[in-house]
matplotlib code that plots the C-alpha trace (Angstrom):
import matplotlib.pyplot as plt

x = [-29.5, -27.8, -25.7, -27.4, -30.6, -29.2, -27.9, -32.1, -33.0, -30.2, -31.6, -35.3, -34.8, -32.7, -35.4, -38.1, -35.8, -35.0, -39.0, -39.9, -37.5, -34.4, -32.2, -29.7, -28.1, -26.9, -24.0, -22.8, -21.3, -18.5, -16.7, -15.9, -17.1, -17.7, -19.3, -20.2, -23.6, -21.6, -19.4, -22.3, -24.2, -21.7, -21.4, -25.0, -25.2, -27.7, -28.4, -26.1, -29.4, -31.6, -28.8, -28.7, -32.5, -32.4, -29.6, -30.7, -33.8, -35.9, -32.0, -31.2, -33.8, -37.0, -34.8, -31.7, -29.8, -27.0, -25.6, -25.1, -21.1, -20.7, -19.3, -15.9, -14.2, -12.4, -9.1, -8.1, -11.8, -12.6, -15.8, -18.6, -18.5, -21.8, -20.5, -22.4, -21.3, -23.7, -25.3, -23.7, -21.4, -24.2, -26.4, -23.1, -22.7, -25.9, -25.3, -22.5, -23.7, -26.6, -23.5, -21.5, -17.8, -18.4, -21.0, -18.7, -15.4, -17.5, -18.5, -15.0, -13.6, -16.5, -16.3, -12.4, -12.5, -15.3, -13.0, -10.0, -12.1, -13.1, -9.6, -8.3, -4.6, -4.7, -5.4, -2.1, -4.2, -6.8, -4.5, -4.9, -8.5, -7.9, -5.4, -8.3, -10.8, -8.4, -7.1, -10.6, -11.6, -8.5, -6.6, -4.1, -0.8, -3.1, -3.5, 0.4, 1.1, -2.0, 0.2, 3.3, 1.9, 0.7, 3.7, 6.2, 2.8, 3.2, 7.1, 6.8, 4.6, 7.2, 4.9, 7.6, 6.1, 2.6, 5.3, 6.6, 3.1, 1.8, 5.5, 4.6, 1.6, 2.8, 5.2, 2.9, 0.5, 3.3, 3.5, 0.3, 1.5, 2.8, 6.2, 7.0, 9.6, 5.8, 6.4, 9.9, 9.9, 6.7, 8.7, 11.9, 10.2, 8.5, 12.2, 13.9, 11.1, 10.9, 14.3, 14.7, 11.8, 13.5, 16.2, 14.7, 13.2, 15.9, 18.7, 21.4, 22.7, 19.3, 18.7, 15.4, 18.3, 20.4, 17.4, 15.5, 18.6, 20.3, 16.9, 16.5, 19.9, 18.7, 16.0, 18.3, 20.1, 17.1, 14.7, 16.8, 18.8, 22.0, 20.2, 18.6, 22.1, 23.4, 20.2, 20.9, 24.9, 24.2, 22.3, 24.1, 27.5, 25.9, 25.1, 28.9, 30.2, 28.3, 29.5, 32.6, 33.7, 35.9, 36.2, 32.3, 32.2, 35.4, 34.4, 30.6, 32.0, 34.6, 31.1, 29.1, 32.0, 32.1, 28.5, 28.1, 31.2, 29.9, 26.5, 27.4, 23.7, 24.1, 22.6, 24.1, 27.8, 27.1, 26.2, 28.7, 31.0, 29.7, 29.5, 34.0, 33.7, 32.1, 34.6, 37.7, 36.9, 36.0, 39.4, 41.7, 42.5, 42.6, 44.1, 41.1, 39.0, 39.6, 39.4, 36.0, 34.5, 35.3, 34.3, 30.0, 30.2, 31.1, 28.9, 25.7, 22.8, 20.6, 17.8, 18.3, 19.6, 18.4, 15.5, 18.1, 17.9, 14.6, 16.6, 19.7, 18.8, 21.2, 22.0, 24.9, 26.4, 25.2, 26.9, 30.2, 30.5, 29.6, 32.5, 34.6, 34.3, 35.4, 37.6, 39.6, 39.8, 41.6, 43.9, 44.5, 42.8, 40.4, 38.7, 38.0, 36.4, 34.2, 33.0, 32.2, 30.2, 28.4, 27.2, 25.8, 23.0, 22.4, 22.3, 19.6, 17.1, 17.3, 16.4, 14.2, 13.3, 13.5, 16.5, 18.3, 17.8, 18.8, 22.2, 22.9, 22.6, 24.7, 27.3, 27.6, 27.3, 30.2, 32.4, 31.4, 32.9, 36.1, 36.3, 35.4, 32.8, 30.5, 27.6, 27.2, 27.5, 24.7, 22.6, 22.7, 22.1, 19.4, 18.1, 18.9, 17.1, 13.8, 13.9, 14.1, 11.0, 8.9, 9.1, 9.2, 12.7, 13.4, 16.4, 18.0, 17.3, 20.4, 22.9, 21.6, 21.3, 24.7, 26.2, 24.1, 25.7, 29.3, 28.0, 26.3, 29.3, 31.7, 29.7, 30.1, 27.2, 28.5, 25.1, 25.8, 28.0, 25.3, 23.7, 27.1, 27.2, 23.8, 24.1, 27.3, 25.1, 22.6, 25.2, 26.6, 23.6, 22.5, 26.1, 27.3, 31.0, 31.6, 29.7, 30.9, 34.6, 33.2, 31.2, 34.2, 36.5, 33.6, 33.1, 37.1, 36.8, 33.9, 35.6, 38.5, 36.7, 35.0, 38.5, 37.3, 40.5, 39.3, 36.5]
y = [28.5, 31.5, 33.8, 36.6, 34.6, 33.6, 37.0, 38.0, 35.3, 35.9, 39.5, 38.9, 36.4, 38.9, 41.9, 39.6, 39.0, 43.0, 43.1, 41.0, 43.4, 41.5, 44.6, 43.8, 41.5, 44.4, 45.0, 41.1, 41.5, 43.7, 41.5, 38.8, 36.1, 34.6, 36.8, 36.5, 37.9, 38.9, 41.5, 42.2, 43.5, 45.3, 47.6, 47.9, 48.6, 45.8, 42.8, 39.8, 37.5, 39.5, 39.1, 35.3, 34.8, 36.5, 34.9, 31.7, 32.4, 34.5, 34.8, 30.9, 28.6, 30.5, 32.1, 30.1, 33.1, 32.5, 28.7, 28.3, 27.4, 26.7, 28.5, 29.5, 31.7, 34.7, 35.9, 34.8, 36.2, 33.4, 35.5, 33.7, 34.3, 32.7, 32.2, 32.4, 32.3, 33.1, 30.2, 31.7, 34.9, 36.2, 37.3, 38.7, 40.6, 41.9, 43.3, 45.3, 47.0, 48.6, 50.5, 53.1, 53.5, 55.6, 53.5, 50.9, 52.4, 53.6, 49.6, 48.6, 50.4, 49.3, 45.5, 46.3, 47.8, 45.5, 42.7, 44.1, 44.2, 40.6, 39.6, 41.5, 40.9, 37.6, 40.4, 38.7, 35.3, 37.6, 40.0, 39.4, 40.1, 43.7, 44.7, 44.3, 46.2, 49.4, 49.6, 49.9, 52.1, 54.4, 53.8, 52.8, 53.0, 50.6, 48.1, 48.4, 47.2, 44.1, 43.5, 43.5, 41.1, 38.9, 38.3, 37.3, 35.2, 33.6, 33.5, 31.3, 29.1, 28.7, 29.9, 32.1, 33.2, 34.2, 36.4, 38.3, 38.9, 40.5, 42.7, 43.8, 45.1, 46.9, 48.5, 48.9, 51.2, 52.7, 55.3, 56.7, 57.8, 61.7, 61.8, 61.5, 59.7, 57.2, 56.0, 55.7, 54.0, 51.2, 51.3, 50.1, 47.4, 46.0, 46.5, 44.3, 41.7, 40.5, 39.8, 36.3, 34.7, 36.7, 34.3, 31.1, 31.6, 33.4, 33.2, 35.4, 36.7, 38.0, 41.5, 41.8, 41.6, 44.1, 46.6, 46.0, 46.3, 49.1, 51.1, 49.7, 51.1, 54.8, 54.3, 53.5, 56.6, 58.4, 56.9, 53.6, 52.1, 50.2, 47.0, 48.1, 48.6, 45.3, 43.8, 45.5, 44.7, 41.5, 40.4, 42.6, 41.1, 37.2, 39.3, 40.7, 37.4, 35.6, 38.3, 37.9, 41.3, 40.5, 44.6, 45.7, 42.0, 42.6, 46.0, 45.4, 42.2, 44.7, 47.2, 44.5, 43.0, 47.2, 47.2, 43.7, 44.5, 48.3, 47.2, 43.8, 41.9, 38.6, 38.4, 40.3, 39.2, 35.3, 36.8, 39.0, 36.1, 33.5, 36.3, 36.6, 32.6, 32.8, 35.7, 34.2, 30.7, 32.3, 34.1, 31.8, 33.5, 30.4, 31.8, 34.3, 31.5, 28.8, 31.7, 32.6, 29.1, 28.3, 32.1, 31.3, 28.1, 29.5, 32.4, 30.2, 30.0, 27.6, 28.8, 32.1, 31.7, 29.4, 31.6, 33.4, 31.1, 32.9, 36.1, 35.4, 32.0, 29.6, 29.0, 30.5, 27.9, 25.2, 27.4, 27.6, 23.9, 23.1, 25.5, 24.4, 20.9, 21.7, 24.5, 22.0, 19.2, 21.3, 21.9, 18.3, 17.9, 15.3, 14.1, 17.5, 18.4, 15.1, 15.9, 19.2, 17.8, 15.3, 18.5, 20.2, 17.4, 17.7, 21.5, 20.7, 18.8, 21.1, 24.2, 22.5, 25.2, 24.1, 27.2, 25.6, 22.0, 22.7, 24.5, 21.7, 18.8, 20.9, 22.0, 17.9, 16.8, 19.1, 17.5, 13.9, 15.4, 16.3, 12.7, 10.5, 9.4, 9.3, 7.2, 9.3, 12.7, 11.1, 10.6, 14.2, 15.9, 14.0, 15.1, 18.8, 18.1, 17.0, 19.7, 22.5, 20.7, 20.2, 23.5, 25.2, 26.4, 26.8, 28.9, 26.4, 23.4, 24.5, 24.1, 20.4, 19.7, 20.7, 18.7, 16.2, 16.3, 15.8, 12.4, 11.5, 12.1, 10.7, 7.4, 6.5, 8.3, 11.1, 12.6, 14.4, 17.2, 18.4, 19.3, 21.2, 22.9, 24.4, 25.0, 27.1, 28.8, 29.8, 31.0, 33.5, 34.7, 35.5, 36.6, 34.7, 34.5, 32.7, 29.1, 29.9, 29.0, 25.7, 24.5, 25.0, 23.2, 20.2, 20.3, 19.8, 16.9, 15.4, 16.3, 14.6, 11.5, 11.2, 11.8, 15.0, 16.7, 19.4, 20.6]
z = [-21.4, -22.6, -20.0, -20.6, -19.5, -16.7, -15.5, -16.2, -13.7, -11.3, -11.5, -11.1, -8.2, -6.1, -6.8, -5.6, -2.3, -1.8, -2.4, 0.7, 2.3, 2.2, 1.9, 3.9, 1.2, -0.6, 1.8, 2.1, -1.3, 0.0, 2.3, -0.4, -1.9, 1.6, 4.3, 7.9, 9.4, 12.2, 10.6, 8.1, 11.0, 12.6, 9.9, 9.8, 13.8, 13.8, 16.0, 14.5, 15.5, 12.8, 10.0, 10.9, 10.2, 7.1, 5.4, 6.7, 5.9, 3.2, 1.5, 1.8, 2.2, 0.1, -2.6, -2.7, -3.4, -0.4, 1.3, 5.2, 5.4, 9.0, 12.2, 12.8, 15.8, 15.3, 17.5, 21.1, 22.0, 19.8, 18.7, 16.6, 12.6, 11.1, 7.5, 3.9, 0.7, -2.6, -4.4, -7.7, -8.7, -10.8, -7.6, -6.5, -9.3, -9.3, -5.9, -6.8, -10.0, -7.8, -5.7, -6.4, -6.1, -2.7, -1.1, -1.8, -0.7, 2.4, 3.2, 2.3, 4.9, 7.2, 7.0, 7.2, 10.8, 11.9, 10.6, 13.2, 16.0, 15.8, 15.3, 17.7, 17.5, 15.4, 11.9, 10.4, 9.2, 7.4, 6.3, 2.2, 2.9, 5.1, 2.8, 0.1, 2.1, 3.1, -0.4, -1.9, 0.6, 0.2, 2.8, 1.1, 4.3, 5.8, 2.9, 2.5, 6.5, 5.8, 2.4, 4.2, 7.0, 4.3, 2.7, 5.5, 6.8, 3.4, 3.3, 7.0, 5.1, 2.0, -0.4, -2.0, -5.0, -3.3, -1.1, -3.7, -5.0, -1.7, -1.3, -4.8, -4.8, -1.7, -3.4, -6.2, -3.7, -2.3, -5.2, -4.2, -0.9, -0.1, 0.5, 4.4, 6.6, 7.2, 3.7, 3.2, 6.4, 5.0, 1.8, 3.5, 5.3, 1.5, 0.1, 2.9, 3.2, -0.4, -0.5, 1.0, -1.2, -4.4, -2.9, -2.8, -6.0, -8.2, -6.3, -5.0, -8.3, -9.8, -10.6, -8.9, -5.6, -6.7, -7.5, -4.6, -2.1, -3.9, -3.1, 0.1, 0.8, -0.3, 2.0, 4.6, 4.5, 5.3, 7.9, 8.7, 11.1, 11.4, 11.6, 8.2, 6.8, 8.2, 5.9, 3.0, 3.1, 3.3, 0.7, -2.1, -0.6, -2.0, -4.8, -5.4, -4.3, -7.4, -9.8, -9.1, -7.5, -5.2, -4.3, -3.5, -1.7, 0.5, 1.3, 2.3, 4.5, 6.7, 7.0, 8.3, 10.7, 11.6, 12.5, 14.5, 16.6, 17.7, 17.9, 19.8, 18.5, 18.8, 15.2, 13.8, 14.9, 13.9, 10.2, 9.6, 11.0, 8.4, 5.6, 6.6, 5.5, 2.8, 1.3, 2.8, 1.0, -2.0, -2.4, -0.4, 2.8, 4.4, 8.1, 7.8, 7.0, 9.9, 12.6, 10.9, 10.5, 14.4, 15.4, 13.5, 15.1, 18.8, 18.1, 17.3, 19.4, 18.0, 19.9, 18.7, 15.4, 13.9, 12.2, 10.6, 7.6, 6.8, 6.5, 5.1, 2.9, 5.1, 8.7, 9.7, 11.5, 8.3, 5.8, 7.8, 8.3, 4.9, 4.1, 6.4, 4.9, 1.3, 2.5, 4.8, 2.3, 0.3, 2.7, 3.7, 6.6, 5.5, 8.9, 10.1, 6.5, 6.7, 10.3, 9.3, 5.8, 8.2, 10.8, 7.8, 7.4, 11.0, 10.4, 7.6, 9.7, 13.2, 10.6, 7.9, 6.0, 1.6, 0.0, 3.4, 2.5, -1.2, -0.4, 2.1, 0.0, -2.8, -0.2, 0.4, -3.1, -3.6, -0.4, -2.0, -5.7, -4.2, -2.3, -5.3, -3.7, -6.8, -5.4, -2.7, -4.5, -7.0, -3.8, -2.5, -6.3, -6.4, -3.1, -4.3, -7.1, -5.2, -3.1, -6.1, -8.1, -5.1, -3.8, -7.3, -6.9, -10.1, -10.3, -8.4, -11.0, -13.7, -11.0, -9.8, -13.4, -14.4, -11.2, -11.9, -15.9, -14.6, -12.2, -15.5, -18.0, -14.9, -15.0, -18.6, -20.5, -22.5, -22.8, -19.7, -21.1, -22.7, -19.3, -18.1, -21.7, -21.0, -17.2, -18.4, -20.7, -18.1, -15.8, -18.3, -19.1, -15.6, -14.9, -12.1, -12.8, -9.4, -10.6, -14.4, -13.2, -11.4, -13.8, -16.4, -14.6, -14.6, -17.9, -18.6, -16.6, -18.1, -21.6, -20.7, -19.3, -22.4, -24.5, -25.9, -25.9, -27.8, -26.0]

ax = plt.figure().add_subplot(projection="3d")
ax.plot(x, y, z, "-o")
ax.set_aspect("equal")
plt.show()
């Protein structure tokens, strides 16, 4: 049977249900594929109890045209959706050629309000679907807060990439909007959110960061606050850090120490306190260092902080034992560096969140390298390496893959080079000049291993 065919008998069937007076149907299409009498008759100021008996009725059981789906509750009212979906898209379709783009917009924005009042405050677990009812209806600040709710919903749940999508197309609507301190403030709050799934997903170095942050830190200068700034600071100080420019990363890690000491938040002190580790290991200020490494752990609150890792991409006190560890091997102080590596996989399982598992296991891997402890480093990459394919991490996979090319090449197969050749390769290209200098210095010692002098 042809589609076209179909589409005449999907057509002829609904007409005969509209004909036995079945017109309510026409508004079910708006709310989705999936619909609920309730909110259908809500918008239709009509007793739920009459919807009901005609989509269970004339609609489902006489011209098959809609299916019964269940029950569910709605917000802490816990108020009663009966649910439908239709038998096939075509009768769908039909319904929404015989509307027009304002009887639609004008349902759209119908089923969204009737859809907030029987959610009540609970809106943030149907928040893909509001945001899809306000922007069709035009109302499009609204669409951008569901969109915004619907990311960080999604960023709780790790899906990353679905995230990004919903921060987006926020920013995507955004344009649309007059200019006002309103929008620049709802286009702050996109700019800041999508910046830790851009993290687990691409990394510190990428130049969706940079570009989203550098705006962000317009935006600050006109409707934000200091917390804002703090944000913004930190995330393009990982970004200076990976380039290598040790001048824009000193300078942003002094304004955020600045800002956590006059504002005196807890948060924002323990970050700024880690961020004075990461820049004082980086470029050897080691008496800077220790005091910083003992200040994040005496500043942690783990009952506070600990959802920091959601913001930032690490925990704060995690990050500064896992630097403490490499940092005080290389200054000889071997025990305190291995009870520091050991806290950091403590760290890992009190937090639990994946970009926090995969630094973890790399910042161990790494403590293992320097020890020549081989068999245990292998163990770790390989953890690191789960993590980043199981929760499609992919910008994460060139670095396990490169450490993972040294343990390889270290162990007797010279095949592994090959990998640190091309992680190398990848790091140039995405110009993180910090890794590059690693990742040489594993290469000439895989090289040399291997008796390749001349590499």
């Amino acid at each position: 049977m042809s589609r076209n065919h179909l589409a005449e008998l999907a057509a002829d069937t609904v007409k005969q249900a509209l004909a036995a007076g079945a017109s309510d149907a026409e508004c079910t299409i708006v709310e989705g594929d999936e619909f609920s009498a309730e909110i259908i008759a809500s918008v239709l100021d009509r007793p739920p109890e009459e919807l009901v008996s005609c989509l269970s009725g004339p609609l489902s059981r006489l011209h098959n045209i809609v299916v019964p789906l269940g029950v569910q509750r709605a917000g802490q009212a816990r108020n009663r959706l009966s649910r439908y979906r239709f038998r096939h898209h075509l009768f769908q379709r039909y319904f929404e050629s015989s509307q027009d783009v304002i009887e639609r917009s004008r349902l759209h924005e119908a089923v969204g309000k009737a859809l907030e009042m029987f959610y009540g405050g609970q809106t943030d677990e149907i928040a893909v679907r509001l945001a899809r009812h306000f922007e069709f209806a035009n109302l499009r600040d609204k669409a951008i807060s569901y969109l915004l709710a619907a990311g960080k919903r999604a960023q709780i749940l790790f899906a990353n990439e679905e995230a990004i999508e919903h921060f987006k197309r926020g920013l995507s609507l955004i344009a649309f909007l007059p200019e006002s301190p309103e929008r620049d403030r709802l286009e702050l709050q996109l700019q800041l959110a999508i910046g830790t799934p851009l993290i687990a997903t691409h990394g510190h170095n990428s130049a969706a960061i940079e570009q989203a942050y550098s705006r962000a830190r317009q935006l600050v200068e006109r409707c934000g606050d200091r917390k804002d700034l703090f944000q913004v600071l930190s995330l393009l100080k990982s970004y200076y850090n990976l380039r290598g420019d040790r001048k824009n990363s000193e300078e942003t890690a002094r304004a955020m120490l600045r800002i956590a000491e006059e504002t005196g938040d807890g948060e924002l002190l323990v970050t700024s306190a880690v961020k004075m580790v990461t820049n004082s290991y980086y470029y050897g200020q080691w008496a800077e260092f220790r005091n910083y490494v003992d200040r994040t752990i005496q500043l942690y609150d783990p009952q506070k902080h600990r959802t920091l890792a959601y913001r930032i991409g690490a925990d704060p006190k995690g990050q500064a034992l896992a630097l403490g560890g490499l940092g005080f091997w290389m200054l000889g102080f071997p025990d305190q560096a291995r009870r520091c590596t050991e806290a950091v996989l403590a760290s890992e399982r009190d937090v639990a969140i994946p970009v926090w598992s995969w630094f973890a296991y790399y910042y161990v891997t790494s403590f293992h390298i320097y020890a020549e402890e081989l068999a245990a480093a292998r163990h770790w990459i390989d953890e690191a390496l789960r993590v980043s394919k199981e929760q499609g991490m992919s910008h994460y996979l060139p670095y396990t893959e490169s450490v993972l090319g040294w343990l390889i090449a270290r162990t007797g197969d010279q095949g592994g080079i090959s990998k640190l050749h091309q992680g190398l390769a990848w790091l140039r290209e995405i110009g993180d000049l910090m890794n590059s200098l690693l990742f040489l210095r594993l290469l000439a010692d895989a090289c040399l291993t291997h008796r390749l002098v001349s590499e």
